[in-house]
N, C-alpha and C positions, 0 to 999 in steps of 0.2 A: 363911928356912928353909934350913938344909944338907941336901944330899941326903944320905943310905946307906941300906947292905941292913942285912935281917938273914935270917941263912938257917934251914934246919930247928932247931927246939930252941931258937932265939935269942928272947928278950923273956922280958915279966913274965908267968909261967904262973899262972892260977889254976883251980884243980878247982871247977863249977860241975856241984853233982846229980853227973852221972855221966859227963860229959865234961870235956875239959881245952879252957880257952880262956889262945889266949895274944896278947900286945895287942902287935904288930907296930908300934905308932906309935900315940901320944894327943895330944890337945888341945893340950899343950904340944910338942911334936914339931912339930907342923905348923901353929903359927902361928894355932892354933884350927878351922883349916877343916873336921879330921875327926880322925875314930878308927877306925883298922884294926887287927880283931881277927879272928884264924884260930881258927875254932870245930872239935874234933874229936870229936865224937859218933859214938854207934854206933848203930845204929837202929831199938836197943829204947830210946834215950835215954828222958828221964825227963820232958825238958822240950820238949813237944808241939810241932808245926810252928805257926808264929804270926808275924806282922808286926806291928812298931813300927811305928805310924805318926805317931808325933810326931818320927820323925826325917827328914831328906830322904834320898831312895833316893838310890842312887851304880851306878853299871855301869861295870864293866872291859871296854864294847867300846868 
C-alpha cells in the first residue's frame, strides 16, 4: 500500500438521497483492509441515523 492524501473536494463524489458521500480510499487502495468515506449530510437528511453491523467498527483515536 502507498501512502497519500486527498484533501477537501478530492475523491470519487457520489449523491446519495440528499447528501454527498465522497470515498476518500476503497478496497483496492488499501490492500483490502478498508474503505474510507466522508459522509456530508445535513440534518434533515433523508437516510435515518443507523449502524451497519456487518462491518467491523474502526475509531480515529
Amino acid at each position: 500500500m502507498i501512502p497519500y492524501q486527498l484533501g477537501p473536494g478530492e475523491g470519487d463524489a457520489i449523491w446519495m438521497y440528499d447528501g454527498l458521500d465522497t470515498i476518500k480510499a476503497d478496497h483496492g487502495d488499501t490492500d483490502g483492509r478498508f474503505t474510507l468515506v466522508e459522509f456530508a449530510d445535513n440534518a434533515e437528511s433523508a437516510v435515518p441515523m443507523h449502524v451497519n453491523n456487518h462491518f467491523e467498527p474502526a475509531s480515529t483515536s
